[in-house]
N, C-alpha and C positions, 0 to 999 in steps of 0.2 A: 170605527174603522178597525178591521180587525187584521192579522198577519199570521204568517205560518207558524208551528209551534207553541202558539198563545197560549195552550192549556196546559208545559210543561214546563213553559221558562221557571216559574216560580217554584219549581220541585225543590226540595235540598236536593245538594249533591250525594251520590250513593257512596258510598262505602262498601265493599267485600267483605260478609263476615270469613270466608273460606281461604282467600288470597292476601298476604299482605300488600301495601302498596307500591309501587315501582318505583326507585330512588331515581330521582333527577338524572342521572351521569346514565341511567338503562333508558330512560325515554328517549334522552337527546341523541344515545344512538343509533335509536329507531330512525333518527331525520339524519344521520349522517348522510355525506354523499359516498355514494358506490361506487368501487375501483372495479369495474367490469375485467378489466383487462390485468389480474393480477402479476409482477411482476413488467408490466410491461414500460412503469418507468425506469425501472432499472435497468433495463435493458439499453434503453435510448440513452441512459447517462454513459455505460459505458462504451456507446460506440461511441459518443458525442468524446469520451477521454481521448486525449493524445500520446502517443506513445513518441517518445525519441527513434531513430534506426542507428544502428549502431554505426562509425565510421569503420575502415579498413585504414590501417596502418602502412607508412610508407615503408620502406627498407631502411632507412634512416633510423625511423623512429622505433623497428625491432631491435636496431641491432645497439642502440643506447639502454633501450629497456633491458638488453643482455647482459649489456656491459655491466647497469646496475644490480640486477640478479645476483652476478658473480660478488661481487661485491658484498651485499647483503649476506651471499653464504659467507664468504671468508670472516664475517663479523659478527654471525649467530649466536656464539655463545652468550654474544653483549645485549642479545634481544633490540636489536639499535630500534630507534623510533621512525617509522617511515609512514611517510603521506599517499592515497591510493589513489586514483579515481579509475573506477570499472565499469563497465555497464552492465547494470540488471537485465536480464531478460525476462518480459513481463508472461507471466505466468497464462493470460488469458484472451492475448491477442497478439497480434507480430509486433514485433518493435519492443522496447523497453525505456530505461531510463539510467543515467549517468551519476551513481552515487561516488561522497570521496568520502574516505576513512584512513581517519589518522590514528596510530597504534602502534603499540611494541609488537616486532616480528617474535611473536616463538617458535615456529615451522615454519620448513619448508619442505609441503610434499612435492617431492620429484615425480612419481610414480600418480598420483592424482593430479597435479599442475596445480598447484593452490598454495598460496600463502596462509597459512592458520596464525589470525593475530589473538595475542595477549587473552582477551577481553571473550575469544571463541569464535570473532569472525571471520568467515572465510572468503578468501580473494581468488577465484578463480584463474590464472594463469592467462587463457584461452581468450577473456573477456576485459585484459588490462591494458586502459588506455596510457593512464602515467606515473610514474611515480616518485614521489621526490625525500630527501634525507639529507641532514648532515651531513654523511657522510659520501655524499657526491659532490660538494664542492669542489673538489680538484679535478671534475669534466670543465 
């Protein structure tokens, strides 16, 4: 009984004098699977992300942030230590996200609305949900 092939199964295996031979790690990525759609999970991941929406502040709550403000100036030179929480506005879709940062106040720009702490970060004014300190304990 005879089968296809019969009269080469027994060859040696060839060798390339011209080419050397293809390391493991190039063949197997001959059999990779194909991302047809480049970029296209990334995509889906970032819509799949959630973004927070920012709240809107009552009048209450501007006019305590104000009061702190004032506050804050009259004690700058002390660099006092104060707690933030802001919201980021995310750079790539609507909405963002609610960071807090604790820090020595060194600026306050008036003319840009920004707290500039210690450390280089900046707290946007415009985007300040609350903020807390030492030195408000007597509200």
């Amino acid at each position: 009984m005879s089968f296809p092939y019969e009269d080469i199964v027994d060859l040696p295996h060839h060798v390339s004098q011209k080419h050397p031979p293809m390391s493991r790690l190039n063949r197997a990525a001959q059999f990779a699977p194909f991302a047809a759609l480049t970029g296209h999970s990334a995509a889906i991941m970032e819509t799949a992300r959630l973004t927070d929406i920012e709240t809107d502040l009552s009048d209450s709550d501007i006019e305590i942030l104000n009061r702190r403000h004032k506050v804050l100036l009259e004690h700058l030179d002390e660099q006092p230590e104060a707690t933030f929480i802001y919201f980021k506005p995310d750079a790539l879709k609507s909405g963002g996200e609610y960071k807090t940062k604790t820090g020595r106040v060194k600026k306050i720009d008036e003319y840009k609305k920004q707290y500039i702490l210690s450390d280089g970060t900046i707290i946007p004014m415009e985007h300040l949900f609350s903020m807390e300190s030492d030195l408000f304990q007597n509200f």
